[in-house]
N, C-alpha and C positions, 0 to 999 in steps of 0.2 A: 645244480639242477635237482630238483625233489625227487623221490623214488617214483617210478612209473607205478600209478594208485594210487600215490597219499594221496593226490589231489579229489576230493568228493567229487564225482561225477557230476555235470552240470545242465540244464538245460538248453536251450539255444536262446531264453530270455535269463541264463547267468543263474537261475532258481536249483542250488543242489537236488539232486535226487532223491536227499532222505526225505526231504520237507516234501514231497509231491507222492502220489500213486502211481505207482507203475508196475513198470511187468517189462522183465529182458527177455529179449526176442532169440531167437538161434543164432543172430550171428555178431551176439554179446550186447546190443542197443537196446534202449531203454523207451519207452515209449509210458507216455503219462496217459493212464486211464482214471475215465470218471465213475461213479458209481453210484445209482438215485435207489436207496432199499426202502421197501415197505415198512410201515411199522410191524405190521406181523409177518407172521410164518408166509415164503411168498410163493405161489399158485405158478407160478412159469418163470423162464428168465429170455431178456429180451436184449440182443446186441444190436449195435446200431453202426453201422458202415456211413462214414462221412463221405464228402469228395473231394475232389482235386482242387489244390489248394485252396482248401480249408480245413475247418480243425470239428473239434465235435463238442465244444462250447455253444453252439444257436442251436444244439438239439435238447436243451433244455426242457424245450416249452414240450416237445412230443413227451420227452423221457418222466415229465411231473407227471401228466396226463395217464401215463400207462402205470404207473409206479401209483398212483390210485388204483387202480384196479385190483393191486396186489402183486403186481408185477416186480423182478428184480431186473432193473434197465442199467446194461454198463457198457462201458464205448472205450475207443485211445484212439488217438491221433496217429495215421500213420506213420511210419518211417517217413523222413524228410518233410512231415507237416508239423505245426502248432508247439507243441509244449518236447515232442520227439526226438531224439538223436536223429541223425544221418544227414545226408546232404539233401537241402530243398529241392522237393520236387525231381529226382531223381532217384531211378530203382534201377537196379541189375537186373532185374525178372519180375513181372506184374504177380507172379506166384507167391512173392515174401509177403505181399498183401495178405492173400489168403492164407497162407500159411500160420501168419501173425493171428489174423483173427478164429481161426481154428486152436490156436495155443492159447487165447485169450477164453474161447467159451469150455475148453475141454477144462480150464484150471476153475470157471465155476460151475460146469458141470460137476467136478468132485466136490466141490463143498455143498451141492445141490443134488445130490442125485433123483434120478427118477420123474423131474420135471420138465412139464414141453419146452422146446426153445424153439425162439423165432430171429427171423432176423429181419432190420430194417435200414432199408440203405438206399438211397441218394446219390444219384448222377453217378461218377468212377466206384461212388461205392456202393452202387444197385449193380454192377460188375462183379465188383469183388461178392456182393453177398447171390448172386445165381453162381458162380464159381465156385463159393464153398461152399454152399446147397449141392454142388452138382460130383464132389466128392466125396460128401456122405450124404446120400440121398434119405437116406432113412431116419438120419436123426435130427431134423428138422419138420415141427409142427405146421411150421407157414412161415412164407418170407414176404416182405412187403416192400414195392419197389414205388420210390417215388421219382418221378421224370429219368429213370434208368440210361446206364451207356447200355446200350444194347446191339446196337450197329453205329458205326460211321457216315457219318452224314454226307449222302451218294453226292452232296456238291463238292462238298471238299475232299472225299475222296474219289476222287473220279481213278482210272485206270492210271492214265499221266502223273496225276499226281502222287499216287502210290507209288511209282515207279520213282518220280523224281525225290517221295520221303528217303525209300530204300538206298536211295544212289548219296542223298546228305548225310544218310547216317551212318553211313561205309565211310565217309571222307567228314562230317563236319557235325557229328553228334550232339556237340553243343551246342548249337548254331539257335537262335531266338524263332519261333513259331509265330507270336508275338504274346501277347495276354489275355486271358480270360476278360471279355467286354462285360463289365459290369451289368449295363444297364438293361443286359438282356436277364438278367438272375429276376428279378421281382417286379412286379408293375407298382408295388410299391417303393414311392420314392426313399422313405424313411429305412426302409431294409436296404434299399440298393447304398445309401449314405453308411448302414450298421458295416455294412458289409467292406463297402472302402475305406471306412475310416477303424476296422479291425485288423490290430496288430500282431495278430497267431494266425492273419491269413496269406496266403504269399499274393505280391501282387506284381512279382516280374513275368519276364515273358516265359514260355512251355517250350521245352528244350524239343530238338528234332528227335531224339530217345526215346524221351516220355510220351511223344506222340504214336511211335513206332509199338510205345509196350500198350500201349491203348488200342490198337488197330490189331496187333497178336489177341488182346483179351476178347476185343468184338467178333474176331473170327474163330475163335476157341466158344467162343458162347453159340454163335450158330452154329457148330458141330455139334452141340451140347441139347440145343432147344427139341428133337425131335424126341430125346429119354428123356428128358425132363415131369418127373411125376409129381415130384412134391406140392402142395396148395401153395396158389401165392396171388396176390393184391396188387394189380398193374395201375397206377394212378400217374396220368401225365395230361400236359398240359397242351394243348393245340397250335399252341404258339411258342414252343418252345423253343430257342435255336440252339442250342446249343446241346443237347443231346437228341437223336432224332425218335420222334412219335415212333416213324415206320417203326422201327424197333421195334417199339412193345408191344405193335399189333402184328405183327410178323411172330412174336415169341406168344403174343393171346393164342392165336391160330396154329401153330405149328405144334406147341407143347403137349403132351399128352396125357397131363393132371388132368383129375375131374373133376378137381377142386379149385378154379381159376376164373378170374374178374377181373374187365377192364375196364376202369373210368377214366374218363376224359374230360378236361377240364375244358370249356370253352372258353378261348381268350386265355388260358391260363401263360404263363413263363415257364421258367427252369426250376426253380426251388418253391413249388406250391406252396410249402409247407411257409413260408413266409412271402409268400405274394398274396394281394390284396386282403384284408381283416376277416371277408367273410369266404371265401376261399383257404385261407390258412385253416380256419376255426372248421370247416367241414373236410381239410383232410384231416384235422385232428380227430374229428367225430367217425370218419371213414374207417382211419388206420385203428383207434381204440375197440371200435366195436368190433370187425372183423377179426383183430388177435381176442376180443371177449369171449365171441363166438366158438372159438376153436379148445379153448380152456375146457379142462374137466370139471364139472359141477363141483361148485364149493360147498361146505357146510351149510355156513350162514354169508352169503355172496355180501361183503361192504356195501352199508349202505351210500348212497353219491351224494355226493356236500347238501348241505340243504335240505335234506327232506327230513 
């Protein structure tokens, strides 16, 4: 048997570690992050919170867009997601999340200092990024939530069924939830196709665990929503089933920033930012201009392609 180490540590698609970006976490895992830099010196740095079972590969197209502006846009895949160490889709404490992504911006806060940071996060990871907004309130410029977990969707969690997750996950933790239904992620077809036929996204079924540490994090966020000061960009979609509206009009209303907006997409889905061409294209314009907004005056502001 070879020494425990020689072997290069490896992805969960076989890709050693040297050859990838990453960052080990506290409890020794490895987690591949991306990183989109400006050509010059950069005006803020901008992390980006993925969601449940997926990876942070389709945030591409926002991360180009902000990364004009001058922004430094960089992300990882959580634990048990995408390019990541750990077991799929399972977490000991919805906390390593945040934990994780706090370790990730404090390491380019130091090679940055003195620059706003925002955060932008999606579904489980519009969760994670109000949870670590909500532990350092103050050093966050603006967070920007698209179609957020914010609550549990009062059909499927009704009292009973609470009861009955509690009682599977005492005896049957593992037990299949079932799977994330595609075809409610985008109205468009071509995304919903990207989305299933991608292979850094998981497409088994959501363990009784994982459901349990998402229903902790929803009710940790309502604790949370009444000190909530920080500015932040609520964008969901009206049609969304899979993480519920009420949420983020319950945290519009409740929070007590004075710096806070909520748009509402009519008709929209779950993943705006890739449902239908001119819906994607205006939360790109939504979420670019609103972190624009918040930036401190540049020198000479980049001129926008084109002109």
């Amino acid at each position: 048997m070879p020494e425990p180490g020689a072997e290069p540590r490896r992805s969960p698609q076989g890709v050693p570690y040297a050859d990838l970006q990453h960052i080990v976490n506290a409890d020794g895992l490895h987690l591949f992050c991306r990183y989109w830099e400006p050509a010059g010196p950069p005006r803020g740095l901008v992390f980006i919170a993925h969601g449940a079972a997926e990876h942070c590969g389709p945030y591409d197209e926002i991360a180009q867009r902000l990364k004009e502006l001058s922004l430094l846009v960089f992300a990882h895949d959580h634990v048990g997601h995408g390019q990541s160490e750990g077991e799929r889709m399972v977490i000991k404490e919805f906390q390593v999340y945040i934990r994780d992504t706090l370790q990730h911006i404090d390491l380019m806060k130091s090679r940055h200092p003195d620059l706003p940071v925002f955060i932008v996060g999606h579904s489980m990871g519009g969760a994670i990024s109000i949870l670590t907004a909500c532990e350092r309130p103050g050093d966050f410029a603006g967070v920007v939530l698209i179609g957020p977990l914010v609550q549990m969707n009062p059909d499927s969690a009704t009292p009973f069924k609470v009861f009955l997750a509690k009682l599977l996950n005492h005896m049957l933790p593992s037990l299949s939830l079932g799977s994330i239904e595609s075809k409610w992620i985008s109205r468009d077809k071509k995304q919903v196709e990207a989305y299933d036929a991608d292979e850094l996204g998981f497409h088994g079924g959501l363990r009784v665990s994982f459901g349990m540490q998402l229903m902790g994090a929803a009710a940790r966020i309502e604790r949370e929503i009444p000190s909530i000061s920080w500015p932040f960009l609520l964008l969901h979609g009206d049609a969304d089933k899979l993480c519920d509206i009420r949420g983020s009009k319950m945290m519009y209303e409740n929070a007590s920033s004075s710096d806070k907006k909520i748009k509402i997409y009519e008709g929209g889905y779950h993943a705006l930012h890739h449902d239908l061409p001119e819906v994607a294209e205006s939360v790109l314009k939504d979420v670019t201009s609103w972190i624009a907004e918040r930036l401190p005056a540049a020198a000479s502001p980049p001129q926008p392609q084109g002109s």
